[in-house]
PLY file of the C-alpha trace (Angstrom):
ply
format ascii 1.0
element vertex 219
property float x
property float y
property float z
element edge 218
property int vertex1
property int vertex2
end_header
47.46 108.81 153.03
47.85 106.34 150.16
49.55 109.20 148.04
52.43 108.50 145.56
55.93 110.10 146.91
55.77 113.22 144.53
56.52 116.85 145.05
53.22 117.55 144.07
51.42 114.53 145.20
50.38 116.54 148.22
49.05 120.62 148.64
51.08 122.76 151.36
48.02 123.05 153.31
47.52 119.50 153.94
51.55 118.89 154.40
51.77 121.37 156.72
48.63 119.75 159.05
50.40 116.89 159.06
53.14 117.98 159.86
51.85 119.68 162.52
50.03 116.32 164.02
53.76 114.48 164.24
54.67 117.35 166.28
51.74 117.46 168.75
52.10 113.85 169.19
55.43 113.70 170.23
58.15 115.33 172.34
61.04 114.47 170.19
62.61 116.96 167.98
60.55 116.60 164.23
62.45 117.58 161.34
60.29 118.10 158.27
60.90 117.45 154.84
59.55 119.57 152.91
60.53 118.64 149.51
61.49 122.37 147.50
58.94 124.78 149.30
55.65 123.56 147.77
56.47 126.75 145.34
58.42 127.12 142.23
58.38 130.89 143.28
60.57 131.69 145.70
58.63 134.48 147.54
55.89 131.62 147.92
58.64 129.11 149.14
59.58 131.58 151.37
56.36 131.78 153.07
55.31 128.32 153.11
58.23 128.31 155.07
57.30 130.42 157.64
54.24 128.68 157.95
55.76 125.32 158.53
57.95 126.93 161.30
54.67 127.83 163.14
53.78 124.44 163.78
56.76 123.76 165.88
59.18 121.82 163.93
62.99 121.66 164.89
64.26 121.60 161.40
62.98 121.20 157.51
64.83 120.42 154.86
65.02 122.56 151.30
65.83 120.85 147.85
66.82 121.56 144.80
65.01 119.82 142.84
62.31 121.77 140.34
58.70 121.36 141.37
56.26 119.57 138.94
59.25 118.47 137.07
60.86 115.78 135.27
64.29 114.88 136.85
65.40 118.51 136.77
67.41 120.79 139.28
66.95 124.37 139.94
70.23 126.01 138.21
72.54 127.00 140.75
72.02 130.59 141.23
68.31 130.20 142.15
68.66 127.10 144.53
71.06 129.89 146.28
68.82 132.21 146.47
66.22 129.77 147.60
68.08 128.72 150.36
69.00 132.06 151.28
65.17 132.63 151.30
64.58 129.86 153.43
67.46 131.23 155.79
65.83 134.71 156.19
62.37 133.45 156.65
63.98 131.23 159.98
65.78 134.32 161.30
62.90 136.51 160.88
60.77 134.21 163.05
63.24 134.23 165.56
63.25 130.87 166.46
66.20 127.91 166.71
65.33 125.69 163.47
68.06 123.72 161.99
68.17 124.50 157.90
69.07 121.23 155.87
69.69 122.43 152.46
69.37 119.48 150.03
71.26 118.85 146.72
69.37 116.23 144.53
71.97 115.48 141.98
71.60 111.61 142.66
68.02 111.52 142.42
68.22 112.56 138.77
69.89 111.76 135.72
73.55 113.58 136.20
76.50 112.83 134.36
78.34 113.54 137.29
76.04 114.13 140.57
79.29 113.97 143.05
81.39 117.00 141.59
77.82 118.92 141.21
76.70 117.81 144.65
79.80 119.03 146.71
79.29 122.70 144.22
76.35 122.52 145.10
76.65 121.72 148.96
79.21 124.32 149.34
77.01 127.23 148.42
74.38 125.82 150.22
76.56 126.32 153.48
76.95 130.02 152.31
73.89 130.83 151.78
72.90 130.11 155.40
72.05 126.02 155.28
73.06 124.26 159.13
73.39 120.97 157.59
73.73 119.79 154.14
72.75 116.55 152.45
72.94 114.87 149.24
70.91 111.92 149.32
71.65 108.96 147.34
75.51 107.92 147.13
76.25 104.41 147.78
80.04 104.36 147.41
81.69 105.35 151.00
84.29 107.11 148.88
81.92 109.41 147.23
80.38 109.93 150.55
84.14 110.57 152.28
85.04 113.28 149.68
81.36 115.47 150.59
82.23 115.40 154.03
85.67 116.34 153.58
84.86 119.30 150.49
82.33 120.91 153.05
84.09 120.77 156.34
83.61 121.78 158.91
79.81 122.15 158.02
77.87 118.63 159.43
76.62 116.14 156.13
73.49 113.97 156.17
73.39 111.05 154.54
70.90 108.20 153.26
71.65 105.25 155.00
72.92 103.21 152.11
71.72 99.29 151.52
74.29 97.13 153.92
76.61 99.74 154.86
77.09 100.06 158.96
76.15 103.25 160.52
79.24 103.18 161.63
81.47 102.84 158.36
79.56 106.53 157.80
81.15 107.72 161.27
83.97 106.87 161.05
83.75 108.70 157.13
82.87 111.93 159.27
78.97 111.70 158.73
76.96 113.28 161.24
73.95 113.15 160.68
71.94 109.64 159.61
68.50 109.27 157.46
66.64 106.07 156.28
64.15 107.99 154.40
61.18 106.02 153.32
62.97 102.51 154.02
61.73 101.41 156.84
58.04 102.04 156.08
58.90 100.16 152.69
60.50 97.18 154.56
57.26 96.89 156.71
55.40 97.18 152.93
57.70 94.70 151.67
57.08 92.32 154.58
53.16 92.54 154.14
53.37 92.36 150.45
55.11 88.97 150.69
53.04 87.92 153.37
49.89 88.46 151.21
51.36 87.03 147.98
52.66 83.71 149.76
49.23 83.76 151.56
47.08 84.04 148.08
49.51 81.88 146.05
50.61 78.90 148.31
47.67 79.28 150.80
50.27 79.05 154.13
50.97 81.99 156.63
54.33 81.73 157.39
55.53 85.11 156.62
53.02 86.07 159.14
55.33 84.12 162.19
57.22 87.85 162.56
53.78 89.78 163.00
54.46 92.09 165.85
52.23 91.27 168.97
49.56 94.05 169.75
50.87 94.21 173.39
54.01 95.74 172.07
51.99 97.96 169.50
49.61 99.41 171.95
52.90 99.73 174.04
54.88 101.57 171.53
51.81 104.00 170.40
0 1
1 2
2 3
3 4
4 5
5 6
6 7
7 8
8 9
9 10
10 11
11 12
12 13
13 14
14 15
15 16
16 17
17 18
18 19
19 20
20 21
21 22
22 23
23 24
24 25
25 26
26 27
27 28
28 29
29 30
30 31
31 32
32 33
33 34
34 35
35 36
36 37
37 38
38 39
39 40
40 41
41 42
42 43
43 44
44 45
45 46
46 47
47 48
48 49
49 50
50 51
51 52
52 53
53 54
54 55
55 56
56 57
57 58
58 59
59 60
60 61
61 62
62 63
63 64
64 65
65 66
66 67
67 68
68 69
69 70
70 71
71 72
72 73
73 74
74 75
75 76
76 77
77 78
78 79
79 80
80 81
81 82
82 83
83 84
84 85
85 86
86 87
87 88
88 89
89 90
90 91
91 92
92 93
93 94
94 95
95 96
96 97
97 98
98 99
99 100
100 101
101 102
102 103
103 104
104 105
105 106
106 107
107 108
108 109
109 110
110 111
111 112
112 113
113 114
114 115
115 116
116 117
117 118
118 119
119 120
120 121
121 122
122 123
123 124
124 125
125 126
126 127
127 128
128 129
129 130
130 131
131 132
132 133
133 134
134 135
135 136
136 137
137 138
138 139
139 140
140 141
141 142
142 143
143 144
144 145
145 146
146 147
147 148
148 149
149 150
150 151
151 152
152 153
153 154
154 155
155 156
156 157
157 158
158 159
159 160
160 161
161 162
162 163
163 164
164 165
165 166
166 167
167 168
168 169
169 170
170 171
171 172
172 173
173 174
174 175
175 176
176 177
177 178
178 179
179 180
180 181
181 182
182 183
183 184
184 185
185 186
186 187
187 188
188 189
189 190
190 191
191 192
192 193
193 194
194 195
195 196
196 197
197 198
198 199
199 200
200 201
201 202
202 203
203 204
204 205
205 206
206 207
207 208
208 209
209 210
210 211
211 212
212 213
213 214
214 215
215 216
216 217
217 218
């Protein structure tokens, strides 16, 4: 949509539409993210998340990060209850969504995101989360001691730069995400593509273009 990846670069209405198109077009499980609720209030998070379960989704994802803020977390005892919100709205639909409750303490400047991140993670898990994730650690050992402080509860992680998906197995990780890299790899691709193409006037970045037999194939 040509929007800048914000928490309030997008309304709920329109996020929740489009969410709703991924899941009509496919039969695959979706799991949405859905940033911290589209509502500082957490009445209003509450029921945006009740909407979002109407459209069919398998899971969403609930962080702590503060809406419309700069690099700030919710403090602890309100990203609790906010999970515990998000919890309750599931059960009272009645349906079998998986809750991934998200600590953001690598996303912003922490003076020590790992210790906060497992505190954080941990009651997460008992305020109802399924899965929990902190997304951003690089170093396998930071990622070995979240799996290990939350066990037995399953950990998502970002798939860090180079690492093997399965170095993060064998760590314990169950659950994998790339986030927004592959869609910036294909950006990165086309970017150097055009640059080479308006700066040295040849094409050969374009030699990996995908053919449109395998396009129309995949969509």
């Amino acid at each position: 949509m040509g929007r800048p990846d914000a928490p309030d670069a997008l309304d709920v209405n329109t996020v929740i539409d489009h969410i709703a198109a991924i899941v009509t077009a496919t039969d695959l499980p979706v799991s949405a993210d859905f940033q911290a609720g589209y509502s500082a209030d957490t009445d209003g998070m509450a029921a945006n998340v009740a909407r979002c379960l109407d459209t069919g989704v398998a899971g969403l994802s609930i962080e702590d990060a503060v809406i419309d803020a700069d690099g700030s977390l919710f403090e602890l005892p309100e990203a609790v209850e906010r999970v515990a919100a998000a919890r309750a709205a599931i059960d009272a639909a009645g349906v079998d969504v998986l809750l991934t409750a998200r600590a953001e303490c690598f996303l912003v400047d922490h003076p020590d995101p790992v210790r906060d991140a497992i505190r954080r993670l941990k009651a997460y898990a008992d305020a109802g989360a399924d899965v929990l994730y902190a997304p951003g650690p690089k170093n396998p050992a930071d990622i070995r001691a979240i799996v290990e402080a939350v066990h037995p509860k399953p950990v998502n992680v970002l798939l860090p730069p180079g690492m093997h998906v399965g170095e993060l197995a064998e760590i314990g990780v169950r659950r994998v995400s790339v986030g927004s890299a592959l869609a910036r790899a294909a950006w990165g691709a086309f970017l150097d593509s055009a640059r080479e193409l308006a700066n040295e006037g040849t094409s050969n970045g374009l030699q990996n273009a995908v053919s449109f037999d395998e396009l129309n194939a995949l969509f």
